[in-house]
Each structure stands twice: as structure tokens, then as C-alpha cells.
BADREN-590531 format. One record per residue (C-alpha): residue number from 1; z, x, y. Coordinates in steps of 0.1 Angstrom, whole numbers, plus 5000, padded with zeros to 4 digits. Layout:
N
<site NUM <Z X Y>>
...
END
This chain:
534
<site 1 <3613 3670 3050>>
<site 2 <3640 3647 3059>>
<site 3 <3648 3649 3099>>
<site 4 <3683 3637 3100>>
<site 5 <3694 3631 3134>>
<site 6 <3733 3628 3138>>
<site 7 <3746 3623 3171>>
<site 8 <3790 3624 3173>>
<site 9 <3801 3615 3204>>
<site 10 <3812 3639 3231>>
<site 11 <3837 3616 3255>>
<site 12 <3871 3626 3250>>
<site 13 <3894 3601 3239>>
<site 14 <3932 3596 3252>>
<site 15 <3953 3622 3249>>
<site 16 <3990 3603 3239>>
<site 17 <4024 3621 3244>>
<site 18 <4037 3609 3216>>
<site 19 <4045 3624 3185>>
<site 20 <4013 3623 3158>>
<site 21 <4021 3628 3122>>
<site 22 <3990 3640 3096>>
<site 23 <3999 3643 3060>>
<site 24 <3979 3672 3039>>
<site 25 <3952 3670 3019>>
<site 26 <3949 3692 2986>>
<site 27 <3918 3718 2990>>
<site 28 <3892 3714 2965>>
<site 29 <3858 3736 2960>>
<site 30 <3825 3739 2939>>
<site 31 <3817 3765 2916>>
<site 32 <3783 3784 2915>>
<site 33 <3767 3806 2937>>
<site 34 <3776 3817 2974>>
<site 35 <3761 3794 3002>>
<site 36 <3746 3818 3026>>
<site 37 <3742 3807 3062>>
<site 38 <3721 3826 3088>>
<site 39 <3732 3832 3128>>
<site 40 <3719 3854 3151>>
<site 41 <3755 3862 3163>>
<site 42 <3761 3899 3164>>
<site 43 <3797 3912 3155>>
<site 44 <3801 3948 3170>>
<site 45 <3827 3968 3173>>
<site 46 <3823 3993 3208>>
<site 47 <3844 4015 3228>>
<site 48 <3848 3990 3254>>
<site 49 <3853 3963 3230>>
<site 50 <3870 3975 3197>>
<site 51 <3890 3948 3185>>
<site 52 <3861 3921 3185>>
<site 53 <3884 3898 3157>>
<site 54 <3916 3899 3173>>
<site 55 <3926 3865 3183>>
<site 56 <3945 3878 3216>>
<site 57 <3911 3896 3224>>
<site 58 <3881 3870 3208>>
<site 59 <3866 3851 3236>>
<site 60 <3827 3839 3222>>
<site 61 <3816 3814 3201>>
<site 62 <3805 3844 3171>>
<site 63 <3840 3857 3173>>
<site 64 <3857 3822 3171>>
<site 65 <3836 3812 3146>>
<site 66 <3845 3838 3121>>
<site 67 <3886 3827 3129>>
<site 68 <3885 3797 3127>>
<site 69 <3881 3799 3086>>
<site 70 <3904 3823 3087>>
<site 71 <3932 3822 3106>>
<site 72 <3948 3787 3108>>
<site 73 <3962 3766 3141>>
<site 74 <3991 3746 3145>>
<site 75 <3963 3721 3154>>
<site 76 <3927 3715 3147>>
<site 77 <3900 3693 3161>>
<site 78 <3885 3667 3138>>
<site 79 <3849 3673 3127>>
<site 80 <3841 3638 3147>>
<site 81 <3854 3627 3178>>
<site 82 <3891 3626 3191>>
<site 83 <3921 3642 3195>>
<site 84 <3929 3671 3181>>
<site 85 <3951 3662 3147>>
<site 86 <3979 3687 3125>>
<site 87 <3968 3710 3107>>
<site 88 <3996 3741 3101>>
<site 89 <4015 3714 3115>>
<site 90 <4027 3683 3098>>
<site 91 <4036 3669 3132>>
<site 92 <4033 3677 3171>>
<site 93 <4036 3662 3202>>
<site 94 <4055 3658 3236>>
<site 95 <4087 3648 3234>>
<site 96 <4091 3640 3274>>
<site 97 <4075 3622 3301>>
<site 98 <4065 3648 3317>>
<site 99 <4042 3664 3294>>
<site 100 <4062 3697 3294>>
<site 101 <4079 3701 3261>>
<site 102 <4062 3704 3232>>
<site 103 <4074 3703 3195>>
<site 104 <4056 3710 3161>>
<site 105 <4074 3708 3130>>
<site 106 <4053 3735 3103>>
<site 107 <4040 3720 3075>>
<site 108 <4061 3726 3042>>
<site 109 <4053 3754 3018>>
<site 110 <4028 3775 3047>>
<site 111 <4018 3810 3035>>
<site 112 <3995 3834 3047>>
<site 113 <3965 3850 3024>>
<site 114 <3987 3872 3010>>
<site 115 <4016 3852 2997>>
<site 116 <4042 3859 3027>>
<site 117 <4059 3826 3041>>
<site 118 <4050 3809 3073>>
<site 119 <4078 3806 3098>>
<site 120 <4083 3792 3133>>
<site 121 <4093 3826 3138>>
<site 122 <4058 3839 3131>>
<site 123 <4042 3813 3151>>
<site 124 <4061 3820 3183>>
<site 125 <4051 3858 3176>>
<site 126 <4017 3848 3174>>
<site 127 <4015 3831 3207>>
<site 128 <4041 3855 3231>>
<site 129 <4019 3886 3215>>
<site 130 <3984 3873 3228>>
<site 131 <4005 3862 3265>>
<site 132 <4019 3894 3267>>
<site 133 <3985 3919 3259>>
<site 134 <3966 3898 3279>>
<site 135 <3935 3907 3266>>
<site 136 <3908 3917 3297>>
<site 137 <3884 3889 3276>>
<site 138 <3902 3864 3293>>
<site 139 <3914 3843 3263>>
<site 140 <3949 3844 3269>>
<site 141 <3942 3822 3302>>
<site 142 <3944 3797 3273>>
<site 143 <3985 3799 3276>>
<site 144 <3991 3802 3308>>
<site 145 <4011 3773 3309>>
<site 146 <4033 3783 3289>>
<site 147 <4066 3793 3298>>
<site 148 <4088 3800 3266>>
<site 149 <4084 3793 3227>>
<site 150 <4113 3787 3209>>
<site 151 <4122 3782 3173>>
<site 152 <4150 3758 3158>>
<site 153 <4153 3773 3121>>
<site 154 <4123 3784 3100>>
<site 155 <4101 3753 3106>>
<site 156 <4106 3740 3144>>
<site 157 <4084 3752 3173>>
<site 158 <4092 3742 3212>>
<site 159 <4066 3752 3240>>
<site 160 <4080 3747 3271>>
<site 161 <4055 3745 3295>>
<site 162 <4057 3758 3330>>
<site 163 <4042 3721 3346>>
<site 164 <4026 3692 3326>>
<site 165 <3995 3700 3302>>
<site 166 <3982 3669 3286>>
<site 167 <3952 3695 3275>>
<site 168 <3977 3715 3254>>
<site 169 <3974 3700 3220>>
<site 170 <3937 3712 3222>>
<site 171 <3947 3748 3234>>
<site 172 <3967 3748 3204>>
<site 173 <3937 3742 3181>>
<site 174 <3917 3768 3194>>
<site 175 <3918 3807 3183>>
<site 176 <3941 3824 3202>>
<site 177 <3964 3804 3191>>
<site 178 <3963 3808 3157>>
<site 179 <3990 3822 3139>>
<site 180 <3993 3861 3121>>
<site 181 <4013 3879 3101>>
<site 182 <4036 3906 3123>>
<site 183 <4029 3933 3093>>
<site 184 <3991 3930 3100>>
<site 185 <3994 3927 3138>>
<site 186 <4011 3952 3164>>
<site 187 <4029 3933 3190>>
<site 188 <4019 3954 3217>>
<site 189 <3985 3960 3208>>
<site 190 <3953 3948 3194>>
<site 191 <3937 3956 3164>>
<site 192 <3908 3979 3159>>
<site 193 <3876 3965 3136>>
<site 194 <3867 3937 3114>>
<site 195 <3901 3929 3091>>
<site 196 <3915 3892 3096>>
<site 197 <3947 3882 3077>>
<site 198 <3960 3846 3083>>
<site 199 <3963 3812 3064>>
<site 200 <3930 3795 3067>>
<site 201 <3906 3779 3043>>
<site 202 <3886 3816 3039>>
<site 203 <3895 3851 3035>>
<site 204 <3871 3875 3050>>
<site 205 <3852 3905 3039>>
<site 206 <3832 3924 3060>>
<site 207 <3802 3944 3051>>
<site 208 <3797 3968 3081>>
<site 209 <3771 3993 3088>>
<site 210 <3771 4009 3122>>
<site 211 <3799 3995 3139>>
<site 212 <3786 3959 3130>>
<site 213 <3793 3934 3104>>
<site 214 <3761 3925 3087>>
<site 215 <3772 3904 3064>>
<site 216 <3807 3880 3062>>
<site 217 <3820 3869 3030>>
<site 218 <3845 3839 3032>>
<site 219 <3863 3833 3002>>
<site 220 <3877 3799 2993>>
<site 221 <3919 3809 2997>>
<site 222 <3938 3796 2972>>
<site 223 <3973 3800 2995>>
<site 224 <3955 3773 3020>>
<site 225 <3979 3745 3025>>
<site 226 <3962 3722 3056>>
<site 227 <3943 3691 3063>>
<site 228 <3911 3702 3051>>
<site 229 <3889 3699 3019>>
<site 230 <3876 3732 3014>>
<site 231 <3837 3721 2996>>
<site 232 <3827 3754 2985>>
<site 233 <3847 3785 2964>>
<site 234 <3826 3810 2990>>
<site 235 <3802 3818 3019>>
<site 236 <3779 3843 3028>>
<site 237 <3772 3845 3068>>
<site 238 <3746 3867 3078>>
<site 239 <3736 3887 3109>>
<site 240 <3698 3882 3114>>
<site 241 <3688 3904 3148>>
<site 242 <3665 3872 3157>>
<site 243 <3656 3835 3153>>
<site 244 <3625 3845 3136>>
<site 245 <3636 3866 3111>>
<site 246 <3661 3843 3100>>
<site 247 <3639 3812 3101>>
<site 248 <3618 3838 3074>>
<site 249 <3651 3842 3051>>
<site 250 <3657 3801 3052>>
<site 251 <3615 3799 3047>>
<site 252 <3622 3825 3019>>
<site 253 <3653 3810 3002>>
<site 254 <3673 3840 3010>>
<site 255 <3695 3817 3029>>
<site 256 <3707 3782 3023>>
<site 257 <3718 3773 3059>>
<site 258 <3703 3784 3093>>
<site 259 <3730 3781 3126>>
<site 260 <3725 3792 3161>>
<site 261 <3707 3806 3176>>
<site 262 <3668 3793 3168>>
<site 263 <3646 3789 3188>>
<site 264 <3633 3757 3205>>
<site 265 <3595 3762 3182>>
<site 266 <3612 3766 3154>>
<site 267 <3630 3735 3163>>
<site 268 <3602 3716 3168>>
<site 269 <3584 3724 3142>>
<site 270 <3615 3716 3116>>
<site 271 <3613 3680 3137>>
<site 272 <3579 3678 3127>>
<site 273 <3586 3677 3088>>
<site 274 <3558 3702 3078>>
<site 275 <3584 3715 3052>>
<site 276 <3599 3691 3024>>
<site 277 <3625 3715 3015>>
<site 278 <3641 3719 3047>>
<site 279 <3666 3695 3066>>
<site 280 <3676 3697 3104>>
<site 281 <3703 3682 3116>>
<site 282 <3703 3678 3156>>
<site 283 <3740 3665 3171>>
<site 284 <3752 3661 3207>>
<site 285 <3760 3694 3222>>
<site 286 <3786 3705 3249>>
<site 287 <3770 3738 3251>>
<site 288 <3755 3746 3289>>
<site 289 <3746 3775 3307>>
<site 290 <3754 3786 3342>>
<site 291 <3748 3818 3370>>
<site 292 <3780 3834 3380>>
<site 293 <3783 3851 3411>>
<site 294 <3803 3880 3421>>
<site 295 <3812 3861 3455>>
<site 296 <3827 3897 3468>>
<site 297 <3789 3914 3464>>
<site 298 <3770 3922 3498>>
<site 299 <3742 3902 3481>>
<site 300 <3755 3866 3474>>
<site 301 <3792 3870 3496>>
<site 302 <3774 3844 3524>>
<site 303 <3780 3813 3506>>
<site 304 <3742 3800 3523>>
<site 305 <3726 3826 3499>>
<site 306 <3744 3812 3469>>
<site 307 <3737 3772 3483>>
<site 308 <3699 3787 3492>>
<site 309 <3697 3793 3455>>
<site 310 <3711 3758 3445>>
<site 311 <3685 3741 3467>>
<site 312 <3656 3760 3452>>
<site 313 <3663 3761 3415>>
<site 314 <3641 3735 3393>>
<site 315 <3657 3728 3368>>
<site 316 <3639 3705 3352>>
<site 317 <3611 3727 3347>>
<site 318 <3631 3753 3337>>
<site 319 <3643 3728 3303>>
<site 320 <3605 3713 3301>>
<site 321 <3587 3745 3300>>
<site 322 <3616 3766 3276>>
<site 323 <3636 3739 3258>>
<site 324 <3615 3701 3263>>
<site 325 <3637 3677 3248>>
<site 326 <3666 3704 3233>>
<site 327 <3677 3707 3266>>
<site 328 <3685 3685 3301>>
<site 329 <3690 3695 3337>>
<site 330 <3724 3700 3344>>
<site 331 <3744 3693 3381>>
<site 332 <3777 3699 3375>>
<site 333 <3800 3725 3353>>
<site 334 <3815 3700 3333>>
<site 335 <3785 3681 3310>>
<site 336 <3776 3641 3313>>
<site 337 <3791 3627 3284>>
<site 338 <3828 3643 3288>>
<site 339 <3848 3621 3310>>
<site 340 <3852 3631 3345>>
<site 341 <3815 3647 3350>>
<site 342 <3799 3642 3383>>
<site 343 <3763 3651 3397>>
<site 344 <3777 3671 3422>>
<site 345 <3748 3693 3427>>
<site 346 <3724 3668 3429>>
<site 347 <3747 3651 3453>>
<site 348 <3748 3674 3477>>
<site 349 <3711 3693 3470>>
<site 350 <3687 3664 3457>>
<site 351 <3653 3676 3449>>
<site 352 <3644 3715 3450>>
<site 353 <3636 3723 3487>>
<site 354 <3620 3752 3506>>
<site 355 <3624 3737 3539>>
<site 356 <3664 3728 3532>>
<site 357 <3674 3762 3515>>
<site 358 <3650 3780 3543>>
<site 359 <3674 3759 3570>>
<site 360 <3704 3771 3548>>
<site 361 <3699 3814 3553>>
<site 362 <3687 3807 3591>>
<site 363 <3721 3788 3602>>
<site 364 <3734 3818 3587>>
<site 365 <3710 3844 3600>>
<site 366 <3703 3861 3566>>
<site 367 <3672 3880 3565>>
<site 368 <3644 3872 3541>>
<site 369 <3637 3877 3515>>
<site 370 <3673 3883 3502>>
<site 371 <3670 3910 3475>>
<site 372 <3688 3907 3444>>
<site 373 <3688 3916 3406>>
<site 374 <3699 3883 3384>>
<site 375 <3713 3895 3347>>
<site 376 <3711 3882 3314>>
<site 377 <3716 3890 3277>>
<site 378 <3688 3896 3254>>
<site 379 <3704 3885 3217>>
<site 380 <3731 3857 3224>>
<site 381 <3718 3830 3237>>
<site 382 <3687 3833 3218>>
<site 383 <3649 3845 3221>>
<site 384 <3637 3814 3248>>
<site 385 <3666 3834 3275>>
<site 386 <3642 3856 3289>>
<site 387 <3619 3832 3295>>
<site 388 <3642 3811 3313>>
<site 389 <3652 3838 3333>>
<site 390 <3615 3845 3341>>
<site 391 <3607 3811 3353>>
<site 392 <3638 3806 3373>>
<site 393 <3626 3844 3392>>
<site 394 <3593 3828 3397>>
<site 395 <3612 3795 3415>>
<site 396 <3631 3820 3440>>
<site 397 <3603 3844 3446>>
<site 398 <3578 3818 3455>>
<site 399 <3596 3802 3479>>
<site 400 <3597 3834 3499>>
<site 401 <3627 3833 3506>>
<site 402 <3641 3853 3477>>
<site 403 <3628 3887 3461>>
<site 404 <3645 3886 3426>>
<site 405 <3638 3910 3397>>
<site 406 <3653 3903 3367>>
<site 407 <3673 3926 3339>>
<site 408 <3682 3919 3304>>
<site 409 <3706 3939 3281>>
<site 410 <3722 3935 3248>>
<site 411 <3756 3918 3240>>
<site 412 <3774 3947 3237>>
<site 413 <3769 3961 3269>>
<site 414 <3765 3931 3289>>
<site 415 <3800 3920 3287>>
<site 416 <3815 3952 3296>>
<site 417 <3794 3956 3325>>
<site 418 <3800 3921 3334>>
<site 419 <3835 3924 3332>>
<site 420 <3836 3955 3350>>
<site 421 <3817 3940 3381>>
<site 422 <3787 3957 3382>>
<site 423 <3765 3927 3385>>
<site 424 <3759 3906 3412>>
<site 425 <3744 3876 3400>>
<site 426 <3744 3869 3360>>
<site 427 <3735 3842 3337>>
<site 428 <3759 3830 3312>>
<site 429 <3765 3801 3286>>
<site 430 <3797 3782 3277>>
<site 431 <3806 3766 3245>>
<site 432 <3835 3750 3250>>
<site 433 <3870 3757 3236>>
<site 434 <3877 3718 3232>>
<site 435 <3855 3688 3249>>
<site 436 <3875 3680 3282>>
<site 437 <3864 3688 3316>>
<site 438 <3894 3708 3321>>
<site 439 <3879 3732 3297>>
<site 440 <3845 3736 3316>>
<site 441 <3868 3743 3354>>
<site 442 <3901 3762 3349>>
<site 443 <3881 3788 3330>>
<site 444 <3860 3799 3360>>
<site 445 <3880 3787 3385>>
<site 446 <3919 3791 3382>>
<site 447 <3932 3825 3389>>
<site 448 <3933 3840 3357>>
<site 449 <3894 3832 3349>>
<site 450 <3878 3845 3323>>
<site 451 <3843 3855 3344>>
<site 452 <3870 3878 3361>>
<site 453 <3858 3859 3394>>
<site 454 <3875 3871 3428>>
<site 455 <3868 3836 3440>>
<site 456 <3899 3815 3446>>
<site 457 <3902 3781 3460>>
<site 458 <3938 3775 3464>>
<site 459 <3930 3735 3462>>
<site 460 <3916 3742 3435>>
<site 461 <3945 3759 3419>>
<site 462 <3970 3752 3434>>
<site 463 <3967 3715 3432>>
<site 464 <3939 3696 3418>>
<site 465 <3941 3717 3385>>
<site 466 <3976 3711 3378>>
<site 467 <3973 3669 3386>>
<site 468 <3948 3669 3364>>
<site 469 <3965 3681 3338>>
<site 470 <3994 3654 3345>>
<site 471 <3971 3626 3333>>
<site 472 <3975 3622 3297>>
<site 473 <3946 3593 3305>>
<site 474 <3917 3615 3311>>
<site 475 <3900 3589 3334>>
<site 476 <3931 3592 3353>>
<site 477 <3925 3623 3359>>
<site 478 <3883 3619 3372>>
<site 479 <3893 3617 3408>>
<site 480 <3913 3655 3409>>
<site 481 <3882 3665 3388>>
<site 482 <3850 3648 3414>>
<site 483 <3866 3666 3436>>
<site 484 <3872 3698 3418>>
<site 485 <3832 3696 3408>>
<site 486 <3822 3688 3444>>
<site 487 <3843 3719 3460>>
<site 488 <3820 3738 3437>>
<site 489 <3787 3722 3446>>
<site 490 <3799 3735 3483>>
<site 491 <3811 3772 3473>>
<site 492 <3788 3776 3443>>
<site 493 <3803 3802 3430>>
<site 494 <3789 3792 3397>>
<site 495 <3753 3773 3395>>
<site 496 <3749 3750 3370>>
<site 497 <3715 3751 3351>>
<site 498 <3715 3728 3321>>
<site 499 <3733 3714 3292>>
<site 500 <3718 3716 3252>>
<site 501 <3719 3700 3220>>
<site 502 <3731 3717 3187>>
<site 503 <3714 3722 3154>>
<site 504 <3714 3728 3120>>
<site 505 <3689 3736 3094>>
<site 506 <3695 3736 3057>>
<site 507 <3678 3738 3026>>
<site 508 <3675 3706 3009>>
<site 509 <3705 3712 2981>>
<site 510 <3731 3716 3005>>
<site 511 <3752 3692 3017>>
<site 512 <3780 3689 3045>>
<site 513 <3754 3699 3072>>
<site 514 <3760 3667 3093>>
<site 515 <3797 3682 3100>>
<site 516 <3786 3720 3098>>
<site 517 <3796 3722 3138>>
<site 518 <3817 3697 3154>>
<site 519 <3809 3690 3192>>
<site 520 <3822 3720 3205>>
<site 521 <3801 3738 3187>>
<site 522 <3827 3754 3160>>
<site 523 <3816 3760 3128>>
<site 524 <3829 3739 3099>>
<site 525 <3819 3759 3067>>
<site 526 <3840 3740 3044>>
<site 527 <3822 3713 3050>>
<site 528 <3792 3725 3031>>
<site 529 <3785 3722 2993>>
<site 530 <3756 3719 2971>>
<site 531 <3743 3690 2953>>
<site 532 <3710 3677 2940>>
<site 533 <3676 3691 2956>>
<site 534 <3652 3665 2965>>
END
């Protein structure tokens, strides 16, 4: 086996408000078979959540995955490092000061799938439609700056924003932005099951059985007119229900590409080369994983039981004993290689203590031990979850202090019951929408968060979120953002727990895996073709 270890960079470089240009690139694609490519995503339609594909509603990694081949963005983040770049565009950019006006002018000769032309018109309908249903997923959060879209004939776009954004070119690369075609979508409501119509790279087809896609056909589109080289004419992506049977179907040949989630022995023993026909690709992640806290629960409202928590949780042994070197301790929301991170946590807790977080709940005469039920998912994050979540009971129950039992549930029904406040204390993970620390605080933290939080700082929101967003120089912005970071190391209302790297396996034909994911974790299937084994 050759171990191929690529590691793109995840600091965020300048974002300039000025006016970038991108010219287009003609797609091209290999013939022969299907590339198939393995995940342990699951794609399910429910009664809670019906419209799992709708990009007002689509708030996961899975979901965004599956979109972003599909339904194209006025901008798109390069499959390296940097700022996002054109893509449905052929130019954007402020054209103030201020950072509040933004213009794109559409690429020439845009259609969607289908043949229909591309206007701005159809753009502006795309983004006013997911601000006004306001999906409960929390995506639409995404726009909140916004304040009007307006068109100037069929191929001029103006955002004017409701204060300075110097993160909105990125927002405009992700999903929710992307632009649809008004036959397909109702502008008042989302739609139902797996169909996707838009002007990306791939159609989809969806083989469903039981309310869940199976399998996802992407088909090279021969109406895509963007910035990317499409390297393949079509791709299977299939639904495995773990990380060991789809390791089996890579093992087997019955796939060519294996994505998240596997599991850190698999990992490992692809590092160890045992199989020549097999490739792994490891690259820097921005991927970490957190405990939210419903700060309105009798359990967790004292903020000493929250910081009692901080003070005990190891989490370097939580990342030795589950994910070694796949994984390292995390002390802050936003991860240490995106600009602005600070160690806030360890700032303010140091080293795990008994004696300090036992000092914490007696200043605030809580009674031990503090009962409470922590929440995770079973199939999202992957198979090594549960363990985690069983070492990190065993750090709060030892310590007397705590009396923790621990629940785990399927995807489908943790969300709802997540967003529906049932649980007190849950784990999560975040992959980010683009690499900024913006990204990694306004999502939990302004008012329209996503975790559907009923904690509000109004510092926070009112003032260090929106300066931050002033500074087009993103180290300008680190001192709105320490402070941001350290006003959560205080509330905790979220409890960071550790950040990961991201992987790829592939069989040894296949090439492209190096870009297959970009750092924030979205999946770049045109970037795979075939070429010679060995």
C-alpha cells in the first residue's frame, strides 16, 4: 500500500473587498464504469424531517454533500486553501467600504439540468425563498445579514447587507445558497423526498427503499457551465449502515472509494500498509465535536455545573484511548489552525481537577452528585461515539461529583428530539460551513443558532459578532473573537472536546483522492477518475 499523507492548510487567508474575476473552465470526463464511493451517511426521509435535500432545510455534512454536486453557488471554495473563488459567477465582490453591498455578475450561458436559463432573477428567488421558510434546521441563519437582493437585468445580483460581512463570499459558497429552478421549488414551502434539480456538475438519482436513499447516482451534466473539471461521466455513493461493512465492500472491490465515517482501527490498520491495493489519504481536518447544553434545564441552568464539567473532562484520554493520533484535545470552539483560535478552556480550567470543579458546585451549593443523562447519536459520527461517550461518563462519575448515565439514538430521531428540547446535555460534532472562526461561534451563539440554544449573550451578539465581521483582515478581527471564545470558557454553554483529521481510502486505480474533501470536509467527487492500478 502506498500511505499518502496530504496535509492542505486550514488558516484562512484575507478576505479582500474587492472585485475577483474567475474565468470558466470547459468540463471534461472519463468513460467506463461508475466510481462507487462508500459513507456511512444515512439519507432519511421522516415525519419530522421530510424534505432532507432541500437546500432552505439541509443543515449536515450527508445532506450538503449530496448538493454540492448538484446544485451550483454563486461561489465555491477551492479544493486547497483560500478564498472562496466564482463559480455560477463570473465575478463578485464588494463594491464599498463598508463591506455591505455586494455584486455578482452570472456567468454567461448558465442553465439548469434541464435546459431552462439561469437568471439573476432566479438567483434572488433562491436566496429570499430559504430567508423567508426559515427552515427549523437552522440553515437559513446562514443569511441573516442579508437585507434585500436585487437584480439589474438578467445577469446582475446586489446583496445588500444589513451591517458589514466580510464572511459573506463564503456564505455564498455554501448550500443554502445555491440556486433552483422556481418550477421545481415552491416558494413558500419545502420539498418533500430525495429529487434535486439545479446546475451543478451531477444530476442525481436516488435509489430509495424505506424512506432512505441507499444508493446516489451522480451523473456527469452535460448543461454544467462552472469552474470545475468534472473527471468522471458518473458516481455511485452508497449508504453502508457501518464502518465495517463498508471497509468489507472497499476489501471486496464492491466499492472504489471509502469516505466518512471509518473507524479509527480501520484507520490504522490502512496506515500500516498490510494491503497493496489500497490507498489512504489523511488531510488536516476542521471537523470537532462539542456538548451542548440546554442552559434553561433544571440540570445544567447553574453555570457551576456546566464549569464543574469543564474542569473534570480529560480530554486527552478521551482522544488517546478512542481516536490516538486521528484526533487532539480541543479548548476552544473554533480549531487551532483557523485564525483567531484561543485555548480558552485551558486558560481558565488547566488540568482536569476534582478538588477545583468540587470548589465550583460548593460556592454554588449544588448537591452531589448532580444527576444527568448526556445524549449522543449512534450512526453519524461513527462506531468509536459510544465509546467516547463511555469514557467521558466514567471521568464525571469517578470524580463523585457527577452521576451520569448515558443514551444513544439513531440520526433520525436525535435531531428532532434535539431540536425539540428534550435533552439536557448532548454531544454533537461540527463540520464547518467554510474555515473561519466566525463559522465555529455565530452558529451556536448568535440569536438565530442552529442548536436552537436559549443562551444569549448580548456582547456577544450584539457587538463582538458584528465587529468581527467588519474586518475583512481576519487577524483583525482575533481580538472580538479571544474574547468571544473566553465569554464561552466562562458560560460554557457549549464544551469543547476535540478536533479530528479527515480521510480517504481508495482503491489503487482511482485517482483525485488527494482533493476528494477539501478542508471543510465537503466532498469533491469530480475530482476523482481512474487510471492505471499499481
Amino acid at each position: 500500500m502506498n500511505r499518502k499523507t496530504l496535509v492542505l492548510p486550514a488558516v484562512v487567508g484575507l478576505l479582500a473587498p474587492v472585485l475577483a474575476a474567475c474565468g470558466g473552465s470547459d468540463s471534461s470526463g472519463s468513460g467506463g464504469d461508475a466510481i462507487a464511493v462508500g459513507t456511512t451517511d444515512r439519507f432519511t426521509a421522516t415525519k419530522d424531517a421530510p424534505a432532507p435535500l432541500d437546500p432552505a432545510y439541509a443543515y449536515d455534512v450527508g445532506t450538503w454533500n449530496i448538493l454540492r454536486q448538484t446544485v451550483q453557488t454563486l461561489m465555491i471554495q477551492p479544493k486547497g486553501e483560500g478564498d472562496p473563488v466564482p463559480e455560477a459567477a463570473q465575478s463578485c465582490g464588494f463594491t464599498d467600504s463598508g463591506n455591505e453591498r455586494y455584486a455578482c455578475t452570472l456567468r454567461d450561458g448558465l442553465k439548469f439540468a434541464n435546459g431552462d436559463k439561469i437568471t439573476a432573477a432566479d438567483v434572488k428567488y433562491s436566496i429570499d425563498r430559504a430567508r423567508a421558510i426559515k427552515a427549523d434546521s437552522g440553515v437559513s441563519a446562514l443569511l441573516n445579514t442579508v437585507d434585500t437582493v436585487e437584480t439589474q437585468g438578467d445577469n446582475q445580483v446586489i446583496f445588500h447587507l444589513k451591517t458589514a460581512d466580510a464572511t459573506f463570499p463564503y456564505k455564498l459558497s455554501t448550500p443554502v445558497a445555491g440556486i433552483i429552478n422556481p418550477d421545481d421549488y415552491e416558494k413558500n414551502k419545502l420539498r418533500d423526498g430525495f429529487d434535486v434539480d439545479g446546475s451543478g456538475p451531477y444530476t442525481l438519482s436516488a435509489d430509495v427503499k424505506n424512506d432512505e436513499i441507499v444508493k446516489a447516482t451522480f451523473t456527469k451534466n452535460p448543461n454544467y457551465k462552472g469552474t470545475l473539471t468534472v473527471n468522471n461521466s458518473k458516481v455511485d455513493m452508497i449508504s453502508y449502515a457501518d464502518a465495517d461493512a463498508m471497509g468489507k465492500a472497499l476489501d471486496q472491490g464492491d466499492i472504489d472509494v471509502m469516505t466518512r465515517t471509518m473507524s479509527p482501527e480501520q484507520i490504522q490498520k490502512l496506515s500500516a500498509g498490510t494491503d497493496s491495493n489500497e490507498d489512504l489519504v489523511e488531510m488536516a481536518g476542521l471537523e470537532i465535536r462539542y456538548l451542548a447544553f440546554n442552559t434553561n434545564a433544571s440540570t445544567v441552568k447553574t453555570k457551576a455545573v456546566r464549569q464543574a464539567m469543564a474542569q473534570l473532562i480529560n480530554r486527552g484520554e478521551i482522544v488517546s484511548k478512542v481516536y490516538g493520533t486521528q484526533a487532539e484535545p480541543l479548548y476552544s470552539l473554533v480549531p487551532a489552525s483557523i485564525t483567531g483560535h484561543s485555548n480558552s478552556f485551558f486558560n481558565k480550567y488547566g488540568d482536569p481537577s476534582t478538588t477545583k470543579a468540587k470548589a465550583l458546585l460548593t460556592a454554588a451549593n449544588i448537591t452531589t452528585p448532580v444527576k444527568l443523562t448526556v445524549h449522543y447519536t449512534t450512526d453519524h459520527y461513527g462506531s468509536a461515539t459510544k465509546k467516547e461517550f463511555e469514557i467521558l461518563q466514567k471521568q464525571l462519575n469517578d470524580s463523585g461529583l457527577f452521576d451520569v448515565t448515558i443514551q444513544g439514538s439513531p440520526w433520525s430521531k436525535f435531531v428532532p428530539a434535539e431540536r425539540k428540547g428534550q435533552y439536557d446535555v448532548w454531544g454533537m460534532g461540527w463540520f464547518p460551513d467554510f474555515p473561519d472562526a466566525d463559522n465555529y461561534l455565530a452558529p451556536f451563539l448568535d440569536k438565530d443558532n442552529f442548536l436552537k440554544s436559549p443562551y444569549r449573550n448580548s456582547k456577544i451578539i450584539n457587538t463582538l459578532i458584528p465587529a468581527s465581521r467588519r474586518e475583512a483582515d481576519r487577524i483583525a478581527a482575533s481580538s472580538n473573537l479571544t474574547e468571544i471564545q473566553d465569554i464561552v470558557a466562562d458560560d460554557v454553554p457549549i464544551l469543547p472536546l476535540w478536533q479530528g483529521k479527515q480521510y480517504v481510502a481508495a482503491r489503487g486505480d482511482v485517482t483525485g483522492t488527494a482533493y476528494a474533501l477539501n478542508s471543510s470536509s465537503t466532498l469533491q467527487l469530480w475530482e476523482l477518475g481512474r487510471g492505471v492500478s499499481g
